[in-house]
C-alpha beads as a LAMMPS data file, in Angstrom:
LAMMPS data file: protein, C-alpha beads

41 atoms
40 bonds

1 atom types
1 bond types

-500.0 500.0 xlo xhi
-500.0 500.0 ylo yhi
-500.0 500.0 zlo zhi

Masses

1 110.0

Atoms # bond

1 1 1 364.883 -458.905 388.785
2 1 1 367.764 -457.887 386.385
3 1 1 370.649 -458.861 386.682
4 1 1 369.697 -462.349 386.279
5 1 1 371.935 -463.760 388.324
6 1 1 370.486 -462.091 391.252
7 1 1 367.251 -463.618 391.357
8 1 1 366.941 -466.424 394.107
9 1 1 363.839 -468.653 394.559
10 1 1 363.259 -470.643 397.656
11 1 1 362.967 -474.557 396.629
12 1 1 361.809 -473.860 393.023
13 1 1 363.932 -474.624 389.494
14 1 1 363.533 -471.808 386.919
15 1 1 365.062 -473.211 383.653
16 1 1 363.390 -470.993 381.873
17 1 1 364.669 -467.392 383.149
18 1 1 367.900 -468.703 385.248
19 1 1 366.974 -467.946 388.694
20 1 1 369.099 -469.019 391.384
21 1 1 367.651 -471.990 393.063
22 1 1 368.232 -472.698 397.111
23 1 1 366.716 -475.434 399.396
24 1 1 367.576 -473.239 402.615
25 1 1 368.059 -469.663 403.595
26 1 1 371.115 -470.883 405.331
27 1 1 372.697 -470.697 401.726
28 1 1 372.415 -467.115 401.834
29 1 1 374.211 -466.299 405.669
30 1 1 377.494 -465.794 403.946
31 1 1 376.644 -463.694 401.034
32 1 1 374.591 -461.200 403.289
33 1 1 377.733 -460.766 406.079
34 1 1 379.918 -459.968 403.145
35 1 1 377.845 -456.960 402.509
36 1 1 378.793 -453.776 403.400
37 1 1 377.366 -452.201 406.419
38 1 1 375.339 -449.132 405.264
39 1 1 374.169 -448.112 408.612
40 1 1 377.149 -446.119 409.328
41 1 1 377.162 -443.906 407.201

Bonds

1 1 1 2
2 1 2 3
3 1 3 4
4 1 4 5
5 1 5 6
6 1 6 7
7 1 7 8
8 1 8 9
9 1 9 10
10 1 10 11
11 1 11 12
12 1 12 13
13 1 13 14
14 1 14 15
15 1 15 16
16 1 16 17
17 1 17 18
18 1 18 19
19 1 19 20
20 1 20 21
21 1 21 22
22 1 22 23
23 1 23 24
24 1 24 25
25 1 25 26
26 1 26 27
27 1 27 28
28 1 28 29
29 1 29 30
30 1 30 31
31 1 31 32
32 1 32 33
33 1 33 34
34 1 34 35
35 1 35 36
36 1 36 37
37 1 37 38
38 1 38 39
39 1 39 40
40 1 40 41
Protein backbone atom coordinates (compact mmCIF):
# COMPACT_ATOMS: atom_id res chain seq x y z
CA UNK A 1 0.00 0.00 0.00
CA UNK A 2 1.59 3.42 -0.93
CA UNK A 3 1.81 5.78 1.01
CA UNK A 4 3.88 3.89 3.33
CA UNK A 5 2.80 5.20 6.21
CA UNK A 6 -0.57 3.85 5.70
CA UNK A 7 0.09 0.34 5.86
CA UNK A 8 -0.92 -1.29 9.31
CA UNK A 9 -0.21 -4.95 10.24
CA UNK A 10 -1.92 -6.63 13.09
CA UNK A 11 0.90 -7.93 15.70
CA UNK A 12 3.70 -8.17 13.06
CA UNK A 13 7.14 -5.81 12.80
CA UNK A 14 7.99 -4.88 9.17
CA UNK A 15 11.53 -3.31 9.34
CA UNK A 16 11.98 -3.89 6.13
CA UNK A 17 9.09 -1.81 4.23
CA UNK A 18 7.91 0.45 7.40
CA UNK A 19 4.54 -0.78 8.05
CA UNK A 20 2.73 0.41 10.92
CA UNK A 21 2.74 -2.14 13.60
CA UNK A 22 -0.43 -2.51 16.26
CA UNK A 23 -1.07 -5.16 19.01
CA UNK A 24 -4.95 -4.24 19.01
CA UNK A 25 -7.57 -2.87 16.72
CA UNK A 26 -8.48 -0.68 19.59
CA UNK A 27 -5.43 1.48 18.33
CA UNK A 28 -7.29 2.29 15.36
CA UNK A 29 -11.03 3.56 17.10
CA UNK A 30 -9.78 7.09 17.04
CA UNK A 31 -8.29 7.43 13.69
CA UNK A 32 -11.48 5.88 11.98
CA UNK A 33 -14.12 8.48 14.02
CA UNK A 34 -11.96 11.27 12.78
CA UNK A 35 -12.89 10.36 9.31
CA UNK A 36 -15.24 12.06 7.46
CA UNK A 37 -18.64 10.69 7.07
CA UNK A 38 -19.15 9.92 3.33
CA UNK A 39 -22.57 8.56 3.63
CA UNK A 40 -24.17 11.83 3.39
CA UNK A 41 -23.42 12.89 0.60
Amino acid sequence: MIPTDHRVLFQFTDAVHGARRIDSYQELLAEFEALPDLCDR
